[in-house]
C-alpha positions in Angstrom: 99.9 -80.0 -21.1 98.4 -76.9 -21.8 95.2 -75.8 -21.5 92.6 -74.6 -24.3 92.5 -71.1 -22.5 96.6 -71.1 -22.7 96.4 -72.3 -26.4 93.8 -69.5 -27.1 96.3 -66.5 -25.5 99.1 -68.1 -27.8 97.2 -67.6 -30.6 95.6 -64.2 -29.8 99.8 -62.9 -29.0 100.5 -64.0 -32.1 97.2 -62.5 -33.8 98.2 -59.2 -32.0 101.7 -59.4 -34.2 100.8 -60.2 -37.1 98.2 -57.6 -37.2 101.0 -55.1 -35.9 103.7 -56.5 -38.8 100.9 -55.9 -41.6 100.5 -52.0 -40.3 104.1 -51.5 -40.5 103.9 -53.0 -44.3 101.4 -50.9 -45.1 103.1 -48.4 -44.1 106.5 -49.1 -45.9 104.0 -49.7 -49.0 102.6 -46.4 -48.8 105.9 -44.3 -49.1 106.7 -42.5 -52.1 109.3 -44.1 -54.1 111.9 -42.0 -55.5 112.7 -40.6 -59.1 115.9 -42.6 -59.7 115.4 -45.4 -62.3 118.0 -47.3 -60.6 116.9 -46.9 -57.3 113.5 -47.3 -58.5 113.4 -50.9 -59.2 115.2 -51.9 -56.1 112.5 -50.3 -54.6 109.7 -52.0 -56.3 111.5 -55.4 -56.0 111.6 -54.3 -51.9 108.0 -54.0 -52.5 107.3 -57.1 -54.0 108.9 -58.9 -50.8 107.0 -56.8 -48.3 103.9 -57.9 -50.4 104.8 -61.6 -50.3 105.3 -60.9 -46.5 102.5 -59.0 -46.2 100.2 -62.4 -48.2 102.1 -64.8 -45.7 101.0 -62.6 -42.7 97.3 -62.6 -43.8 97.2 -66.4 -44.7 98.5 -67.4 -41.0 95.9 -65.1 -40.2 93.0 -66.7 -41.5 94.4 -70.1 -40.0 94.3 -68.5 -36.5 91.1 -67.4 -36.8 90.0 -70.5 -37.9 91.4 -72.1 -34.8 90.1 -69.7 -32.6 87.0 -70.9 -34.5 87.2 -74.5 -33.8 88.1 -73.6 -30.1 84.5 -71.2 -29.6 82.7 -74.7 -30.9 84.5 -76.8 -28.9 86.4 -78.5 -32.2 90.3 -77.3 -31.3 92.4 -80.2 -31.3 90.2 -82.7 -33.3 91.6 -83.1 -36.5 89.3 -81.8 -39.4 89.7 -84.4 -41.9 90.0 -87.7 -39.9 88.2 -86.5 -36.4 91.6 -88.2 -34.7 93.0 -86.2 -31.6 96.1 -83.6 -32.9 98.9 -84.3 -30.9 99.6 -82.1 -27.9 103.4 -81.7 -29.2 102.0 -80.7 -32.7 99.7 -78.6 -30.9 102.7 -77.2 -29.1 104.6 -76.2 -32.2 101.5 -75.5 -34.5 98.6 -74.4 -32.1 97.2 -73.4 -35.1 96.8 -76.5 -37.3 93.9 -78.2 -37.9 95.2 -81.3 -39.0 97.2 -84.2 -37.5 100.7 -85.4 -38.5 99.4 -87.8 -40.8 96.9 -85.9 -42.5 99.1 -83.1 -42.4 101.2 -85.0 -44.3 98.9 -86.4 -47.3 97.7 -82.6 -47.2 100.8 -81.4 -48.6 
């Protein structure tokens, strides 16, 4: 079983690479695109990608700094729609989920 301190690392390394992935978007969104029509739109439709990327980054962001959140008051691992305990092996996998398996699963 891990420990809340262990969890909290986890989800600070992961933090840490997202942040670093979303600089190197950034990046690769700031370049100037070329003059070529052609290559142009494969360009654009490169961008689009890195921008969906970029969205997914930022959303799992927000969820671990909402965990890291519920771990500062003392919440982590308490599910916050039922109040049930989250599963250590969901924990395990997720360490960033704030519900349980089952309202995990009338969430979606």
């Amino acid at each position: 079983m891990k420990t809340i301190e262990a969890r909290r690392a986890i989800l600070l390394q992961r933090l840490s690479e997202l942040d670093s992935r979303l600089h190197q978007i950034e990046t690769e969104l700031d370049q100037p695109h070329t003059k070529d029509w052609d290559d142009m739109a494969i360009e654009r439709e490169g961008d689009q990608v890195l921008e969906r990327l970029g969205q997914s980054g930022l959303d799992e962001i927000r969820r671990i700094m909402a965990a890291l959140g519920r771990i500062k008051a003392g919440d982590y691992g308490v599910c916050v729609t039922c109040g049930a305990e989250i599963s250590q092996e969901r924990l395990d996998v997720l360490p960033a989920t704030p519900f349980c398996k089952t309202c995990a699963g009338t969430a979606a």
